[in-house]
PDB file with one MODEL, atoms N, CA, C and O in Angstrom:
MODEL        1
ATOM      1  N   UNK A   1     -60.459  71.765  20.344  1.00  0.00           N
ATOM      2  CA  UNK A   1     -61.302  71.342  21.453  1.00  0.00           C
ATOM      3  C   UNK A   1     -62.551  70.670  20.893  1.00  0.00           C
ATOM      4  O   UNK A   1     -63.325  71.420  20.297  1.00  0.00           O
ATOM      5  N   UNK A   2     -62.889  69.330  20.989  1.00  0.00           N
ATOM      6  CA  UNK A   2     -63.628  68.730  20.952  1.00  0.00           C
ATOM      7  C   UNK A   2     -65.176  69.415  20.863  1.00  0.00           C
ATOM      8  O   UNK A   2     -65.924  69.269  19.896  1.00  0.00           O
ATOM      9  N   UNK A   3     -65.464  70.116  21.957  1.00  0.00           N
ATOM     10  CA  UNK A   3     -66.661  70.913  22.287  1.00  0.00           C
ATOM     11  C   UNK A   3     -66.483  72.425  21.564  1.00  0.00           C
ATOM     12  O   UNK A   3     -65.514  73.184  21.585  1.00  0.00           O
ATOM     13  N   UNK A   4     -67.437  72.525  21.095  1.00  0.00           N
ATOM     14  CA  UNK A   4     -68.058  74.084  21.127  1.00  0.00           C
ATOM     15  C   UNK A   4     -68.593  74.696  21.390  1.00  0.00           C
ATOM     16  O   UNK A   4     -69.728  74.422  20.999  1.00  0.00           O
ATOM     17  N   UNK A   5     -68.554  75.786  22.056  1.00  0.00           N
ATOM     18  CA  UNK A   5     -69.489  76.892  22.280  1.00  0.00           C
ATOM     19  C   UNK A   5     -70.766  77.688  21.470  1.00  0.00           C
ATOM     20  O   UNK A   5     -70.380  78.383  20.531  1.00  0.00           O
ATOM     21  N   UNK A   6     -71.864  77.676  21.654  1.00  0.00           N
ATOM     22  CA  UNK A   6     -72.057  78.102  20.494  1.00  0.00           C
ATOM     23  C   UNK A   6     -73.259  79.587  21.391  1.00  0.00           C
ATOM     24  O   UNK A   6     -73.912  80.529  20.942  1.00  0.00           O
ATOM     25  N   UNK A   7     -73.121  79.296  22.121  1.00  0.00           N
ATOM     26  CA  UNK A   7     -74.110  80.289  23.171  1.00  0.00           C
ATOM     27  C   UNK A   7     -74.078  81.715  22.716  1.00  0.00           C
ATOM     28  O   UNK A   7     -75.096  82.398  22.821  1.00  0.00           O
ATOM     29  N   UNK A   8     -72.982  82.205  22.220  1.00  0.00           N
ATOM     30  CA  UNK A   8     -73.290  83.746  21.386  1.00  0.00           C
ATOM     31  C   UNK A   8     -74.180  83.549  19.963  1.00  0.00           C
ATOM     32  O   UNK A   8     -74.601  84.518  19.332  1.00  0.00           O
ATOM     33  N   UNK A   9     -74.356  82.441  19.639  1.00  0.00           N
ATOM     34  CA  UNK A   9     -74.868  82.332  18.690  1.00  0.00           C
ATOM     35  C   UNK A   9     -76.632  82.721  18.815  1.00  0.00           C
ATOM     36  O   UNK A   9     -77.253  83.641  18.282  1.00  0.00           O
ATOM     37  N   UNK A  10     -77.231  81.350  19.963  1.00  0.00           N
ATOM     38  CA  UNK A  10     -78.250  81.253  20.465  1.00  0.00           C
ATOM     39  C   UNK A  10     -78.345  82.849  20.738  1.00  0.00           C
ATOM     40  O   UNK A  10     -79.046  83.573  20.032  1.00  0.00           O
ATOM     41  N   UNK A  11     -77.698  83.254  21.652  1.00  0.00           N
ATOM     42  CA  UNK A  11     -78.221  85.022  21.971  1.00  0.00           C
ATOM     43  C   UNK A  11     -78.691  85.755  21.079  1.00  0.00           C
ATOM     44  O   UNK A  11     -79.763  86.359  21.034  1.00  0.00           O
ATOM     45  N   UNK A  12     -77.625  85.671  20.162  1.00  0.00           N
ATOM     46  CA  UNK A  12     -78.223  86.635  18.885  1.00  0.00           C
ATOM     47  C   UNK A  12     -79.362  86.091  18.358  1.00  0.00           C
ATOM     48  O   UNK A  12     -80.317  86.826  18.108  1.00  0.00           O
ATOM     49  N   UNK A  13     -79.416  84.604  18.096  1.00  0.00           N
ATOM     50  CA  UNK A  13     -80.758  84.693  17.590  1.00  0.00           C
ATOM     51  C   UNK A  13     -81.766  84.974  18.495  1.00  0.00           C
ATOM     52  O   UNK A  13     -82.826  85.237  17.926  1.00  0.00           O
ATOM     53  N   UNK A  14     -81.817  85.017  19.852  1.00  0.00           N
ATOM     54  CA  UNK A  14     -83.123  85.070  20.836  1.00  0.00           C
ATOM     55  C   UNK A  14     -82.652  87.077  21.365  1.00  0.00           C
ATOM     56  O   UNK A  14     -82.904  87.657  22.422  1.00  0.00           O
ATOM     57  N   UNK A  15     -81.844  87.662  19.953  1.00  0.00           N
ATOM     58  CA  UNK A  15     -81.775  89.198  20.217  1.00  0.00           C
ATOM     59  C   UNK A  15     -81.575  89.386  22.036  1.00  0.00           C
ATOM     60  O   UNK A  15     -82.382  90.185  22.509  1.00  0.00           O
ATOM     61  N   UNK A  16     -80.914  88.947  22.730  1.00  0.00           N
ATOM     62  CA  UNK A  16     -80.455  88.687  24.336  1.00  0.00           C
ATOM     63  C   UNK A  16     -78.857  89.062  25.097  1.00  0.00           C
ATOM     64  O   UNK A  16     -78.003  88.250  25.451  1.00  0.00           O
ATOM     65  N   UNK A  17     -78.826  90.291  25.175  1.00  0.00           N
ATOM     66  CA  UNK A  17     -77.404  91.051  25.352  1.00  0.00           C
ATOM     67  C   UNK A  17     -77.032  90.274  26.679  1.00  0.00           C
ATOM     68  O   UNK A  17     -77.792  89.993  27.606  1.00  0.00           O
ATOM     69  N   UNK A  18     -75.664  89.989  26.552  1.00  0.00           N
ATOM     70  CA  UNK A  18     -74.741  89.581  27.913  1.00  0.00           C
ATOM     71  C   UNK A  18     -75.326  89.658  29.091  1.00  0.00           C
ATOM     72  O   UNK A  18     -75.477  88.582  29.669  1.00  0.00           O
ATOM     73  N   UNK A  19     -75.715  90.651  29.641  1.00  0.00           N
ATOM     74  CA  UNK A  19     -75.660  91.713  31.105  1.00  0.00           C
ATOM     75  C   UNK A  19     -77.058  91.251  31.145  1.00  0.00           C
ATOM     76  O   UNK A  19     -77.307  90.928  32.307  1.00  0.00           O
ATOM     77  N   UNK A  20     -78.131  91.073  30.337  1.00  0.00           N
ATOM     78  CA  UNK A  20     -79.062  90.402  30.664  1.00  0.00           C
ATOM     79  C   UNK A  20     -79.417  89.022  31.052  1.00  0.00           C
ATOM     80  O   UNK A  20     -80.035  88.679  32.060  1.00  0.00           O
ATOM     81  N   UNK A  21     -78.905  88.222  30.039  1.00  0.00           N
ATOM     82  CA  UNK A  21     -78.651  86.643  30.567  1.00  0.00           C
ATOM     83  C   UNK A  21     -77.333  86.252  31.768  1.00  0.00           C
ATOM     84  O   UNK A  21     -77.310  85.148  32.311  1.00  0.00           O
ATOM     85  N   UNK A  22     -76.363  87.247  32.041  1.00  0.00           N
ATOM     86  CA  UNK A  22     -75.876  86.771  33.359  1.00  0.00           C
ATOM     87  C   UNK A  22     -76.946  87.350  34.415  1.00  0.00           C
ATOM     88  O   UNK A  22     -76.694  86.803  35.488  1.00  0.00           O
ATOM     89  N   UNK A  23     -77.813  88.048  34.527  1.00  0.00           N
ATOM     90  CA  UNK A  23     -78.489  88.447  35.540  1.00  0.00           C
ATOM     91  C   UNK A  23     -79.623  87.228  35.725  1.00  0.00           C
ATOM     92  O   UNK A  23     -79.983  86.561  36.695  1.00  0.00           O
ATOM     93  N   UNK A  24     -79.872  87.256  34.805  1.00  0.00           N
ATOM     94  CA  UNK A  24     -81.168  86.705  34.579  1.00  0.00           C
ATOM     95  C   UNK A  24     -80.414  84.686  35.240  1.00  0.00           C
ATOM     96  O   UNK A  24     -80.901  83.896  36.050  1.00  0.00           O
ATOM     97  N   UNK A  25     -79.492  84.625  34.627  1.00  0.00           N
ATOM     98  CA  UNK A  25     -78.790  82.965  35.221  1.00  0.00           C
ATOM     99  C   UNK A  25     -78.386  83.114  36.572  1.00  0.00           C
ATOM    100  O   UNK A  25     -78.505  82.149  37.327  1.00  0.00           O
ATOM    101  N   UNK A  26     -77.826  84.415  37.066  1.00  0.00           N
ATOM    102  CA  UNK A  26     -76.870  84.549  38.315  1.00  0.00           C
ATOM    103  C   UNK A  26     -75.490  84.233  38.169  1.00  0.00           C
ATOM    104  O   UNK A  26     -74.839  83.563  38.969  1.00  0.00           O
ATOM    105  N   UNK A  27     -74.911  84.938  36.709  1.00  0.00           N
ATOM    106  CA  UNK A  27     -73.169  84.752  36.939  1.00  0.00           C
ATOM    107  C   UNK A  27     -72.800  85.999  36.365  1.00  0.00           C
ATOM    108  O   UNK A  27     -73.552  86.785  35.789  1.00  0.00           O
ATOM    109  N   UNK A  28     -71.698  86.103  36.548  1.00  0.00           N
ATOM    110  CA  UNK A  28     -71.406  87.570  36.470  1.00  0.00           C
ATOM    111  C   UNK A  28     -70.991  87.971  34.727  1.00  0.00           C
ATOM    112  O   UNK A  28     -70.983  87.108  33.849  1.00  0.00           O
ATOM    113  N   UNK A  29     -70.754  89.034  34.547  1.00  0.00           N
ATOM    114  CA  UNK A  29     -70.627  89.095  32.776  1.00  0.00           C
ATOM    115  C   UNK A  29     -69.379  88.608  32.804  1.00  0.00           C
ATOM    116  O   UNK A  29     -69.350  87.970  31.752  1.00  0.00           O
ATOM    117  N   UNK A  30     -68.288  88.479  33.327  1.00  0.00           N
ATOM    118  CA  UNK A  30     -67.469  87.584  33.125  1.00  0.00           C
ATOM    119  C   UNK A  30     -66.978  86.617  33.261  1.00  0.00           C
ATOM    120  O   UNK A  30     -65.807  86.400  32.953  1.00  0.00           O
ATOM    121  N   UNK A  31     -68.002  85.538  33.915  1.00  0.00           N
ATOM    122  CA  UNK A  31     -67.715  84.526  33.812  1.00  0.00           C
ATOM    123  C   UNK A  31     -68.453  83.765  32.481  1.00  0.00           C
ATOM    124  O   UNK A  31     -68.170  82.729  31.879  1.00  0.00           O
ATOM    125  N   UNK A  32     -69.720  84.943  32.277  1.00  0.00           N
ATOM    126  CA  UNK A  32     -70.497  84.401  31.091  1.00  0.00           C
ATOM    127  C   UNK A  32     -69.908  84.653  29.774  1.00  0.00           C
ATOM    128  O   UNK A  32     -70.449  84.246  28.745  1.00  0.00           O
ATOM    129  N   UNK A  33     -68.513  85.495  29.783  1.00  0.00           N
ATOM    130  CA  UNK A  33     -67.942  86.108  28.775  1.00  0.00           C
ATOM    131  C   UNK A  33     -66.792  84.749  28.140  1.00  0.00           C
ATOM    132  O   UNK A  33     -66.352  84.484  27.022  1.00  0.00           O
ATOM    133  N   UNK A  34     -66.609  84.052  29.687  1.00  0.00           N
ATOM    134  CA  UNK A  34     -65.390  83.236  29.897  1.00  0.00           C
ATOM    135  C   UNK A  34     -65.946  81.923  28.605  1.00  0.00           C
ATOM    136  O   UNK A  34     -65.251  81.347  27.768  1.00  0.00           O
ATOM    137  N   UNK A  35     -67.816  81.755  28.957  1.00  0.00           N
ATOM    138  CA  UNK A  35     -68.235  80.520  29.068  1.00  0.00           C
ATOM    139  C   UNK A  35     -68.592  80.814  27.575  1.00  0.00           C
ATOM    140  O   UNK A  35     -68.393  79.920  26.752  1.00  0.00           O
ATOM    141  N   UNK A  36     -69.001  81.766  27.258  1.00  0.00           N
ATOM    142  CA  UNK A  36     -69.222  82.201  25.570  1.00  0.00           C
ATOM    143  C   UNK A  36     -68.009  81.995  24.424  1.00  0.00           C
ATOM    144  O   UNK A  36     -67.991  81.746  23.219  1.00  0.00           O
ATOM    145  N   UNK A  37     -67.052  82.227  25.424  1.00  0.00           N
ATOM    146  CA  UNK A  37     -65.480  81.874  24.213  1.00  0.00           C
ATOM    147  C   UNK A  37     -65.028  80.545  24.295  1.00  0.00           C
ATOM    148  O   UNK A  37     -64.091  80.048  23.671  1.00  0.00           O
ATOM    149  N   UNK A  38     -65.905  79.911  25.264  1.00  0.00           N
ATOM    150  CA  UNK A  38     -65.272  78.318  25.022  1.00  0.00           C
ATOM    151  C   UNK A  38     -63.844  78.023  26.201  1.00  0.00           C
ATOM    152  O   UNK A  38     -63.146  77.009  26.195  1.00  0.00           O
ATOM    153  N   UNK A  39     -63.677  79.328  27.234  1.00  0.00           N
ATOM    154  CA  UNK A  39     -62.393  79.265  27.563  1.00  0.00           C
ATOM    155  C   UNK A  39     -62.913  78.730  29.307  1.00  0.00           C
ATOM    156  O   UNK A  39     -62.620  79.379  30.312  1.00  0.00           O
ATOM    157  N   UNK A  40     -63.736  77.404  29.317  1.00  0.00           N
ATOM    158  CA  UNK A  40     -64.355  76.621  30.520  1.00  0.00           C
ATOM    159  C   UNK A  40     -63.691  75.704  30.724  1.00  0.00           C
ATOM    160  O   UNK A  40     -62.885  75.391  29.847  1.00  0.00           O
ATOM    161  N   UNK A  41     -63.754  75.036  31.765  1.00  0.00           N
ATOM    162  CA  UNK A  41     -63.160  73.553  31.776  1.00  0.00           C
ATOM    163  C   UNK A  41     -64.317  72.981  32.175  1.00  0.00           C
ATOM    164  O   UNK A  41     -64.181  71.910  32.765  1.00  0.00           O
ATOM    165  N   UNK A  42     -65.337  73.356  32.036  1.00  0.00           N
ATOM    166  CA  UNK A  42     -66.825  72.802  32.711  1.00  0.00           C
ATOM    167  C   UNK A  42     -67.897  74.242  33.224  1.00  0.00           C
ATOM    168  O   UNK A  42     -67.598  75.372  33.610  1.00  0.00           O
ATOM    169  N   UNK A  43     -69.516  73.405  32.957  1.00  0.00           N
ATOM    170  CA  UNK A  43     -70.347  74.187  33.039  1.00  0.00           C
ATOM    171  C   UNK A  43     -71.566  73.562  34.225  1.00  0.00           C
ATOM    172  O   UNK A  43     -71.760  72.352  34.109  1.00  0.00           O
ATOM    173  N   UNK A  44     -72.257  74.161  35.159  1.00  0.00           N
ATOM    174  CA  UNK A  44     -72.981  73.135  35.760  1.00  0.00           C
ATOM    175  C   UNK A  44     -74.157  73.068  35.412  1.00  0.00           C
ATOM    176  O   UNK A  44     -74.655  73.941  34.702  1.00  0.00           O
ATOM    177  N   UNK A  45     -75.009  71.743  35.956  1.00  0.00           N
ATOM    178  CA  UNK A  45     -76.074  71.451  34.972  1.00  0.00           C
ATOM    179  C   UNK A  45     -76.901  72.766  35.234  1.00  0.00           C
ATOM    180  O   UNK A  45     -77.267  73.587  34.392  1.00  0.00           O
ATOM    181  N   UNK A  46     -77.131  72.781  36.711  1.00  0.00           N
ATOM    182  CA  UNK A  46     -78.066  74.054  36.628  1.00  0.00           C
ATOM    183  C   UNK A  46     -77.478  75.335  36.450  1.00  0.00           C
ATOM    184  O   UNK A  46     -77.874  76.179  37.253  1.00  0.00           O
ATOM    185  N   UNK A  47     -76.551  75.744  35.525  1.00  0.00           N
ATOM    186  CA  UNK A  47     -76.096  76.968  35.109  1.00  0.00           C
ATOM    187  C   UNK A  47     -76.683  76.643  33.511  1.00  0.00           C
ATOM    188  O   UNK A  47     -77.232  77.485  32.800  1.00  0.00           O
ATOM    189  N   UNK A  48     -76.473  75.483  33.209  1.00  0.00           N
ATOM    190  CA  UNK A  48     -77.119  75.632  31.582  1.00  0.00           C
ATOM    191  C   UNK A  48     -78.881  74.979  31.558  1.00  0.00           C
ATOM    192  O   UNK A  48     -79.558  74.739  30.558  1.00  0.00           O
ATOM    193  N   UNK A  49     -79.290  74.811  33.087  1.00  0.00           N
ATOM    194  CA  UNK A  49     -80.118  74.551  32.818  1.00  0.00           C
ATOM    195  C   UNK A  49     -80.958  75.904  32.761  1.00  0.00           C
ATOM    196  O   UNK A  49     -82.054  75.909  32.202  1.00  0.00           O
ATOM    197  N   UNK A  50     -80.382  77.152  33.400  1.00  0.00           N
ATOM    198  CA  UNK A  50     -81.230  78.269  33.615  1.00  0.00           C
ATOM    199  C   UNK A  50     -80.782  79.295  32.329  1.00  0.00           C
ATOM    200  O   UNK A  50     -81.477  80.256  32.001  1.00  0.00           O
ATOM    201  N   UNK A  51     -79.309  78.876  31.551  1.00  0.00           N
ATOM    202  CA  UNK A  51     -79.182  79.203  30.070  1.00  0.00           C
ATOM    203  C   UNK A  51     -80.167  78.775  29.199  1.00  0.00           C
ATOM    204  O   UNK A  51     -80.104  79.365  28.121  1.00  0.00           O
ATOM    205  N   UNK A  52     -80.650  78.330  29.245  1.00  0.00           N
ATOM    206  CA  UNK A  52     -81.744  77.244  28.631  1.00  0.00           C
ATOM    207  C   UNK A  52     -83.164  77.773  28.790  1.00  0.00           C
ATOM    208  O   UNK A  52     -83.959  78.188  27.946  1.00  0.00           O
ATOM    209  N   UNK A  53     -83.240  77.662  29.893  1.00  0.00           N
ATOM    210  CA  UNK A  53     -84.323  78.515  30.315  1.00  0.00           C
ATOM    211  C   UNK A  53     -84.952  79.465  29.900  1.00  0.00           C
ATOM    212  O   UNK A  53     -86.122  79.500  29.519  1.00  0.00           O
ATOM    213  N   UNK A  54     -83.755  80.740  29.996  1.00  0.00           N
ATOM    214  CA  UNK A  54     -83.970  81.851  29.361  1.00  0.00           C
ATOM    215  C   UNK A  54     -84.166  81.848  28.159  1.00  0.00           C
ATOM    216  O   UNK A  54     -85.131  82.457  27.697  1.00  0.00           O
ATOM    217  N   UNK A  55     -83.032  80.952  27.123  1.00  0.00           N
ATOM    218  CA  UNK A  55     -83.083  81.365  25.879  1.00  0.00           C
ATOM    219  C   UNK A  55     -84.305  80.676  25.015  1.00  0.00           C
ATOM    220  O   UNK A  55     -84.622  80.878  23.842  1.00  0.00           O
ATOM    221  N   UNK A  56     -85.006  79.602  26.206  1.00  0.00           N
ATOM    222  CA  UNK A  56     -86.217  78.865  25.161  1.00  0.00           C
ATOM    223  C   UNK A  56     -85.807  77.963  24.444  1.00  0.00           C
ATOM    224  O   UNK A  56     -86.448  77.546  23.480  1.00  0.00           O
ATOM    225  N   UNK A  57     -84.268  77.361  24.929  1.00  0.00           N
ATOM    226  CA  UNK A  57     -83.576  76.484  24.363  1.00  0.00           C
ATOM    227  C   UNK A  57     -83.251  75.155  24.518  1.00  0.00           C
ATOM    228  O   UNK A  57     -83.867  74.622  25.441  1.00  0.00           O
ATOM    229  N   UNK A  58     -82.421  74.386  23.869  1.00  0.00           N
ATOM    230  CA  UNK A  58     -81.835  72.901  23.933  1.00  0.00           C
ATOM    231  C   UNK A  58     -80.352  73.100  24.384  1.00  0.00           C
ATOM    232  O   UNK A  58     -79.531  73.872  23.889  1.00  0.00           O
ATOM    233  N   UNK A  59     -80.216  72.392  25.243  1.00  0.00           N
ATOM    234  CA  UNK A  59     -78.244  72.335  25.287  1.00  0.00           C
ATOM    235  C   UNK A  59     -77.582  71.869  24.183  1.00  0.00           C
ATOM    236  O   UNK A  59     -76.393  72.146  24.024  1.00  0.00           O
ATOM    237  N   UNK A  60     -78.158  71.233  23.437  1.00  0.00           N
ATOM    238  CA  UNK A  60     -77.574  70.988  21.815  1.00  0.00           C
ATOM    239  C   UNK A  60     -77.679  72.477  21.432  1.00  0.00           C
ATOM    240  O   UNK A  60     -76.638  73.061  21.732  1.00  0.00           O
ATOM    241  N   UNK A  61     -78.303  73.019  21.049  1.00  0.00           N
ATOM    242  CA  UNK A  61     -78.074  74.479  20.374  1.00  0.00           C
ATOM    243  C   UNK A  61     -77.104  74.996  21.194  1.00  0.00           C
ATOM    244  O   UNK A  61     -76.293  75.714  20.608  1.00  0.00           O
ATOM    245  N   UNK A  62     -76.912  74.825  22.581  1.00  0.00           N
ATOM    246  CA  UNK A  62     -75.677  75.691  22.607  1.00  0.00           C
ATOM    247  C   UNK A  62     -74.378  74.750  22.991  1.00  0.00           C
ATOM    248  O   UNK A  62     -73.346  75.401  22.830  1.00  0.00           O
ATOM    249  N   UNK A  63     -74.201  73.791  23.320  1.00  0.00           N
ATOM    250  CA  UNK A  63     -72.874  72.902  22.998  1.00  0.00           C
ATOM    251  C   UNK A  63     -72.864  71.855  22.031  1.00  0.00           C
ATOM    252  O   UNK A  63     -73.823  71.087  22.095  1.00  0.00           O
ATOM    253  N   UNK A  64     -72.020  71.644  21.161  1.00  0.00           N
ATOM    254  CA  UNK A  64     -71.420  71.069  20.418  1.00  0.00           C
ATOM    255  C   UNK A  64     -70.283  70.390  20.141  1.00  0.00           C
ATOM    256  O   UNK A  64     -69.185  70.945  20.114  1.00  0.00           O
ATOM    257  N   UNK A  65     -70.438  69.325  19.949  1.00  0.00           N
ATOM    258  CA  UNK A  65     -69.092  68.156  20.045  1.00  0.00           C
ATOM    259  C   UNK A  65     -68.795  67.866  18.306  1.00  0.00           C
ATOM    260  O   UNK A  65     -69.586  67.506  17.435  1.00  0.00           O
ATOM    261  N   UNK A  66     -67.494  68.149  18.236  1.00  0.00           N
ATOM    262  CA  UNK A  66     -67.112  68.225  17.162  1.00  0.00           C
ATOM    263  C   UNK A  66     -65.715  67.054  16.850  1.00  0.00           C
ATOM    264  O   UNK A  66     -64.652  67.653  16.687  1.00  0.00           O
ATOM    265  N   UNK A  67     -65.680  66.502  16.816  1.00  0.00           N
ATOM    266  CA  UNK A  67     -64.611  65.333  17.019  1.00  0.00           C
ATOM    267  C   UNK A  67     -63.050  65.695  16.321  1.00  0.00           C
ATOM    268  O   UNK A  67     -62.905  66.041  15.148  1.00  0.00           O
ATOM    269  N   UNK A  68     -61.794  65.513  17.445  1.00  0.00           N
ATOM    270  CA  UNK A  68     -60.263  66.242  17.348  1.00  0.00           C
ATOM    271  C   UNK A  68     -60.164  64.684  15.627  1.00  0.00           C
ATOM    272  O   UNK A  68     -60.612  63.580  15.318  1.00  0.00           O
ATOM    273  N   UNK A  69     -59.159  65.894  15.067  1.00  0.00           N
ATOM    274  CA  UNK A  69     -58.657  64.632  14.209  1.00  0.00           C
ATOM    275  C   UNK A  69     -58.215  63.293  14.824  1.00  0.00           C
ATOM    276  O   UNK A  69     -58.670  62.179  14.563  1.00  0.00           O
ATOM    277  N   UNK A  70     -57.074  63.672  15.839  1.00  0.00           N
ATOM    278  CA  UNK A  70     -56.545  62.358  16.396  1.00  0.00           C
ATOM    279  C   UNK A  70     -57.454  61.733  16.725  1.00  0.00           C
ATOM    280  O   UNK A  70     -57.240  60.547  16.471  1.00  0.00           O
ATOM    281  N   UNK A  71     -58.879  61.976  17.403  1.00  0.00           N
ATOM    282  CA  UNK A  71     -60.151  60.670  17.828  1.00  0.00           C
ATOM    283  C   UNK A  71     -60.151  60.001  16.752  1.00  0.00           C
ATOM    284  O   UNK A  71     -59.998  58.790  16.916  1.00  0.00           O
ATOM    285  N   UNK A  72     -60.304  60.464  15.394  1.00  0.00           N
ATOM    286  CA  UNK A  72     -60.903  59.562  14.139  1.00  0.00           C
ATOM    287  C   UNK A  72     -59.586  58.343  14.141  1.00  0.00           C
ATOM    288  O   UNK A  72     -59.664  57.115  14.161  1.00  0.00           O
ATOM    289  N   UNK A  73     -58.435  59.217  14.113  1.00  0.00           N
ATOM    290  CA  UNK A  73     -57.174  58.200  14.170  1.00  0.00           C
ATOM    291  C   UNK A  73     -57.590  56.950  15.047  1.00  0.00           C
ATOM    292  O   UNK A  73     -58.033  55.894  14.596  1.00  0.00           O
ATOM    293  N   UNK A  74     -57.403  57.208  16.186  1.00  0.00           N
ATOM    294  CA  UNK A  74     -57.524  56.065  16.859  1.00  0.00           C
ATOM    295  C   UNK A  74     -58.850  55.330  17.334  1.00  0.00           C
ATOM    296  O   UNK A  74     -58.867  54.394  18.133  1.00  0.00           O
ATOM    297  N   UNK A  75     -59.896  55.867  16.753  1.00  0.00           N
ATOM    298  CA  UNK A  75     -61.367  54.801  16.134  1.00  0.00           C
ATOM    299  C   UNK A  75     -60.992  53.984  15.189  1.00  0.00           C
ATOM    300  O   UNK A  75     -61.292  52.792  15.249  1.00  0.00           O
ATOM    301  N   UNK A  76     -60.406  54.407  14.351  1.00  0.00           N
ATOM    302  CA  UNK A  76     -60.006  53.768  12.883  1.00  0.00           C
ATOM    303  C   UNK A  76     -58.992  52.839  13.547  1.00  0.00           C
ATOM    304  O   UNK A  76     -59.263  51.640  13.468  1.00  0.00           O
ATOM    305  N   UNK A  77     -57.926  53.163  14.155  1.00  0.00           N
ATOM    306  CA  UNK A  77     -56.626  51.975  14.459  1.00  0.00           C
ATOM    307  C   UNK A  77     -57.014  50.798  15.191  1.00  0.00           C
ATOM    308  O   UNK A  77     -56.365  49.761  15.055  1.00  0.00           O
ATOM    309  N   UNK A  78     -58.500  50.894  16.328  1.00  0.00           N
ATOM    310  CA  UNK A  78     -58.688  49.895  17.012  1.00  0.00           C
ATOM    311  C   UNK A  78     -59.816  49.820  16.125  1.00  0.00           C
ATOM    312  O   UNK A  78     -60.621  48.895  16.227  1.00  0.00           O
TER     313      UNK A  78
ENDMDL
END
């Protein structure tokens, strides 16, 4: 997957347990559990804007685009 998750990361460094940042955003611990493993098909702006919020953060610190081999393939072919 192209994207990464990296939002358990950010937590630990801002020391910020689960059950606190879904309260604190308004989603439940499992959907924040869903959104921490990367297993989303999408996030909304103001759900990472109030992730953000809390953690004192950048949406770069917590998503990450990491490019599939096949993209490089077909940059390179055209």
């Amino acid at each position: 997957m192209p994207i990464v998750v990296r939002l358990d990361v950010m937590m630990a460094k801002r020391k910020v347990r689960s059950n606190v940042l879904a309260r604190a955003v308004g989603v439940t611990e499992a959907n924040l559990s869903l959104l921490k493993s990367g297993n989303v098909k999408g996030i909304r702006f103001s759900t990472l804007e109030a992730i953000c919020r809390h953690l004192h953060c950048q949406p770069v610190e917590i998503l990450e685009w990491v490019p599939d081999e096949g993209a490089e393939g077909l940059k390179q072919a055209g």
